[in-house]
C-alpha positions in Angstrom: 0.0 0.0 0.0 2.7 2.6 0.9 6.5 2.5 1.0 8.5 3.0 4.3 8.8 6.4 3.8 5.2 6.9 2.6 4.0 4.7 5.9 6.6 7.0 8.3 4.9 10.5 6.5 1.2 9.1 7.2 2.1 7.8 10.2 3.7 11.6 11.4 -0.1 12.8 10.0 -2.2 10.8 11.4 -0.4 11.7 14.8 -1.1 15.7 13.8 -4.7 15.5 12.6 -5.9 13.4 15.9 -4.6 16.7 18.0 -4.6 19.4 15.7 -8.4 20.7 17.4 -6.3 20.8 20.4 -4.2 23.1 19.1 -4.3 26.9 18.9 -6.7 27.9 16.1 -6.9 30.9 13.9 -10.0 32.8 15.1 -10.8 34.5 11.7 -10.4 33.9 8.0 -8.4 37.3 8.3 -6.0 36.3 11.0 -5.2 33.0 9.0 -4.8 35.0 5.4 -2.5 37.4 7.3 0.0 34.9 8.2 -0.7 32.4 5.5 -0.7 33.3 1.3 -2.0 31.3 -1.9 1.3 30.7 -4.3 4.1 33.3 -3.8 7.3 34.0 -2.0 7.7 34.7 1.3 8.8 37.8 0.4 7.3 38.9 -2.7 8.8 38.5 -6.3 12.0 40.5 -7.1 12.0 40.5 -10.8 9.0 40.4 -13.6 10.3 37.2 -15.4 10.0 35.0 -12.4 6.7 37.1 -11.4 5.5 36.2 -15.1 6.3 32.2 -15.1 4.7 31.7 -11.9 1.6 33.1 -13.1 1.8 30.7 -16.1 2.5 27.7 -14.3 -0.6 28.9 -11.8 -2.8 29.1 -14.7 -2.1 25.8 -16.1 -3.1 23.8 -12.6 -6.5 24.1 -13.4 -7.7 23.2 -17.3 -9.7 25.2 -19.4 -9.8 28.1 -16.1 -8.6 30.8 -18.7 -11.5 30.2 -21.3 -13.7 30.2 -19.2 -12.8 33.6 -16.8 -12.3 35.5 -19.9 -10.3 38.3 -19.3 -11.1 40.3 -22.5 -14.4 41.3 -21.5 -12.9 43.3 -18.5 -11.9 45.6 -21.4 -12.7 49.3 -20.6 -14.4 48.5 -17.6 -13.8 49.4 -13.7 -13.1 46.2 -12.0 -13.1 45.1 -8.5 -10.5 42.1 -7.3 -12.1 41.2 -4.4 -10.0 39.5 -1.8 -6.7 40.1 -4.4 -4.3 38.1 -2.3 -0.5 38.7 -3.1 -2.1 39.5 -6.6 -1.6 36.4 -9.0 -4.9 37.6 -10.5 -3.8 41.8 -10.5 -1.4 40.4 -12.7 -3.5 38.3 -15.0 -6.3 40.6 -15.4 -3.2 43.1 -16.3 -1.6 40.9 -18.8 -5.3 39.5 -20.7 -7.3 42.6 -20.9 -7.1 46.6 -21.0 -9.6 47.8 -18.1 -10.5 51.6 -17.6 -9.2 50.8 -13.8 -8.6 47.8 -11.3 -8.9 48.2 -7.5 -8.0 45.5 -5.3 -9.7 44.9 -1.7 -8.1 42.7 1.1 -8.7 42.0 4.4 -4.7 41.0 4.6 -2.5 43.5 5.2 0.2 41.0 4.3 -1.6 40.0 1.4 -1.6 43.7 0.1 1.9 44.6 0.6 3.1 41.8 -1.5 0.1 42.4 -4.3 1.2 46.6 -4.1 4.6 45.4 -4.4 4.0 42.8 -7.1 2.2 45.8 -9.2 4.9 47.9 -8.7 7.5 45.8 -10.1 5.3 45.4 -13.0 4.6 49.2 -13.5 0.7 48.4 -13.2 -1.8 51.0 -12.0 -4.0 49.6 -9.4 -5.7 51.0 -5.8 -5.6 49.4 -3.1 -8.5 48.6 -0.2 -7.6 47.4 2.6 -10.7 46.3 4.7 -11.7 43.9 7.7 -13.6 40.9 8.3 -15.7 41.9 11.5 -16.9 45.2 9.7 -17.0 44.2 6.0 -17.6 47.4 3.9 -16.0 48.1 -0.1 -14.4 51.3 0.6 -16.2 52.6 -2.8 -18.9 54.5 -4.0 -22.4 53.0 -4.8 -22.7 52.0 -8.5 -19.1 52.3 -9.1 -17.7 48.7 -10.4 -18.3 47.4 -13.6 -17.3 43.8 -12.2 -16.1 42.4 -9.4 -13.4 39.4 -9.9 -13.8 37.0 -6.8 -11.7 34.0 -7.3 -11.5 31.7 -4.3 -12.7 34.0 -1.8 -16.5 33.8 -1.0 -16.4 29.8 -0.3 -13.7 31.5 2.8 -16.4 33.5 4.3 -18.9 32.8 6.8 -20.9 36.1 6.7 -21.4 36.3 2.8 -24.8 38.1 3.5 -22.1 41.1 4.3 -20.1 40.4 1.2 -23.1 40.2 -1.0 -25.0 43.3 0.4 -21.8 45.3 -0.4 -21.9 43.8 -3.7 -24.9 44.9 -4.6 -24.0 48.4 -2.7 -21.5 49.0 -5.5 -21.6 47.2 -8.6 -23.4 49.4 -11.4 -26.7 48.5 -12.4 -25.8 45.9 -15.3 -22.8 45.2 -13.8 -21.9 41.7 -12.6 -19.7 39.3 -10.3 -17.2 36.5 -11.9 -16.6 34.3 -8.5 -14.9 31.0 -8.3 -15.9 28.5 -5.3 -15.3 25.0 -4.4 -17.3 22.5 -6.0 -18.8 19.5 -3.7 -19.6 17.2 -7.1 -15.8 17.3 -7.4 -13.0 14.3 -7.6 -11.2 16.4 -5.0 -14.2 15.9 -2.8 -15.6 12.2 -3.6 -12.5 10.6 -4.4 -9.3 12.7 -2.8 -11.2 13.0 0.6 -13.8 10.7 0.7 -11.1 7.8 -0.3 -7.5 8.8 -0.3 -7.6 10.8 2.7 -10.9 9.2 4.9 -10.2 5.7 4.3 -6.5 4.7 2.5 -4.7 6.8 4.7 -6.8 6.6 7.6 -6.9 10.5 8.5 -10.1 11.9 10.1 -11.9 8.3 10.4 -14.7 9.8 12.5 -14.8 13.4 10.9 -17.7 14.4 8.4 -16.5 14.7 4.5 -17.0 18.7 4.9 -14.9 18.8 7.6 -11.9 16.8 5.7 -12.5 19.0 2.5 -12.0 21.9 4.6 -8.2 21.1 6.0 -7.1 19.8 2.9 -8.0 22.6 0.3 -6.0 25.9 1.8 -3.9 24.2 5.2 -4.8 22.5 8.2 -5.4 25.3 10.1 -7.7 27.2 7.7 -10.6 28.1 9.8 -13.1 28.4 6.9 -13.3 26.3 3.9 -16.3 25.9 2.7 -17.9 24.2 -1.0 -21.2 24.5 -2.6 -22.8 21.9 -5.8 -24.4 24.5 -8.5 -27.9 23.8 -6.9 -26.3 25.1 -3.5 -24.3 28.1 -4.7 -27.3 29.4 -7.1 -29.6 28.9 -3.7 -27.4 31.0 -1.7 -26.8 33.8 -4.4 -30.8 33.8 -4.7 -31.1 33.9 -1.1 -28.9 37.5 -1.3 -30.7 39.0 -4.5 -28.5 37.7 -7.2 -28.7 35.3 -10.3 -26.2 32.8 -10.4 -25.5 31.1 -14.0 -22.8 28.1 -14.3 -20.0 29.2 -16.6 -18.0 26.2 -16.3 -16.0 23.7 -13.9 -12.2 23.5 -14.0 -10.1 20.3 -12.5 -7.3 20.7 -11.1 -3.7 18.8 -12.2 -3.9 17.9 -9.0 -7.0 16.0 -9.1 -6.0 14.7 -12.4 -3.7 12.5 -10.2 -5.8 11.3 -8.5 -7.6 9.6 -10.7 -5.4 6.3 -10.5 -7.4 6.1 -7.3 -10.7 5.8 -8.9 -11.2 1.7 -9.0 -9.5 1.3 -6.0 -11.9 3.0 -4.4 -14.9 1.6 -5.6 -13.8 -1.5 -4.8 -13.4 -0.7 -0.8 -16.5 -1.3 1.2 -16.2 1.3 3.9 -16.5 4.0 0.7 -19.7 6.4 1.8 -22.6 5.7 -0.8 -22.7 9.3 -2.0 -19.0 9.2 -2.8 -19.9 5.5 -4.2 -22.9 7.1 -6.7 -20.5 10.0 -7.9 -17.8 7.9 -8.9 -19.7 5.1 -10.6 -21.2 7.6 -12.9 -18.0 9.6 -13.5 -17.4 9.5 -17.5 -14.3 11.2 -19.5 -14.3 14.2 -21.6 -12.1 13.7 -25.2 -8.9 14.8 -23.2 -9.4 12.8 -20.1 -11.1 15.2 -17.5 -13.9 13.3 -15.4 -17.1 14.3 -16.1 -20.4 13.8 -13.7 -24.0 14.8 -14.9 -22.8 16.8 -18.2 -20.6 19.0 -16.2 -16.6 18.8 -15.4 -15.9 17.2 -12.1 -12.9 19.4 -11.5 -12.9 21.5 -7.8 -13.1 24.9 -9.7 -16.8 25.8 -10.4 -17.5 29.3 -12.2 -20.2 31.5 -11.8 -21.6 35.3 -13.2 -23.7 36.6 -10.9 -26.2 39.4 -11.7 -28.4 41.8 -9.7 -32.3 40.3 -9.7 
């Protein structure tokens, strides 16, 4: 089943994940995002061509993510990167389209020092807004934005009737939002955690799928980590006065991997029966990405959100 090496690692895991609720815990998404970043150096890129081949190598974990964001409609338009990070996505939005302005909001300070200093390096024009979790409020004028960029960030917040009253606070009237979550009807959820992690390598044995998802998608400590199917997301959207359409699913290289896991796990008895369902009607697209009811099974999931 595993190597020595592989059985030493699991065996060091297993001994953190039984304690780590015993250990101290990040109180807020903020206080975890200002200690912990997504993809950069500790300290911030120091030249544009290593700044440049990260971004392409980020771009290329998850298929298809590109075509389906679409950069080139932020052309001429005032765009919002909400929760920009050290600003992977500044840059992108930067390098794929020409908008009239970008401003970028984050409840990190650490986060926005490395995105300002990212921009900087790359002579781009972009404001900054820092803001905070416990009072969450766009430092903008009502009916300002064109569209607000949210990749990765809402399925991190608990409150997101705040996030999506300020939304609708400041995005112009046929504006929209282009948000990224975390897809439940995902191999990273069914097979990576409900198999691989739950059951091969014994990690969690009494803890809910949900609860798995959550430490293995952005750290072990990340106090937030939440992941919606389509019928979920579009529910909540609703619930906060927006219209939520599908604009596609991305999978991750990472799941791609995981895929040699797929029979095993069907074949194992103590497999949950949802996880069992999802993966005995998982098909293949023309270039091998798994496929369950019509729609990619990748972890991505892609949404435009409009004002009702």
């Amino acid at each position: 089943m595993f190597n020595y090496n592989e059985k030493i690692k699991n065996l060091i895991l297993k001994f953190y994940t039984s304690i780590i609720d015993y250990l101290p815990k990040y109180s807020t998404s903020e206080n975890y995002w200002n200690k912990n970043l997504v993809d950069t150096p500790l300290n911030g890129f120091t030249n544009i061509k290593d700044s440049i081949e990260h971004l392409k190598w980020r771009n290329i974990q998850y298929l298809n993510s590109m075509n389906i964001i679409n950069l080139k409609q932020y052309d001429n338009k005032i765009i919002l990167d909400f929760g920009c990070g050290p600003g992977n996505d500044l840059i992108n939005i930067s390098y794929n389209s020409k908008p009239k302005k970008i401003l970028a909001y984050d409840v990190s300070k650490k986060a926005i020092l490395l995105a300002r200093k990212r921009t900087k390096l790359h002579k781009l024009k972009v404001k900054f807004l820092e803001g905070s979790e416990e009072k969450l409020i766009i430092p903008s004028s009502e009916k300002s934005i064109d569209i607000i960029h949210t990749m990765g960030v809402l399925h991190h917040i608990e409150n997101t009737n705040a996030v999506f009253r300020e939304f609708k606070r400041v995005l112009k009237k046929d504006g929209f939002v282009q948000a990224m979550v975390y897809n439940r009807d995902s191999v990273w959820y069914h097979l990576h955690v409900a198999y691989e992690i739950k059951i091969k390598r014994g990690l969690w044995p009494k803890k809910s799928l949900d609860y798995i998802f959550s430490k293995t998608v952005d750290g072990f400590k990340c106090p937030v980590a939440f992941c919606y199917n389509q019928k979920e997301f579009s529910s909540l959207c609703k619930k906060n006065g927006f219209s939520c359409e599908l604009l596609g699913i991305s999978t991750s290289l990472f799941e791609m991997e995981k895929l040699k896991f797929l029979w095993e796990a069907l074949r194992h008895k103590k497999l949950n029966q949802e996880s069992r369902d999802f993966l005995e009607n998982i098909s293949f697209s023309v270039n091998g990405e798994p496929i369950y009811k019509k729609k990619i099974a990748g972890i991505n999931s892609y949404y435009k959100l409009k004002k009702i």
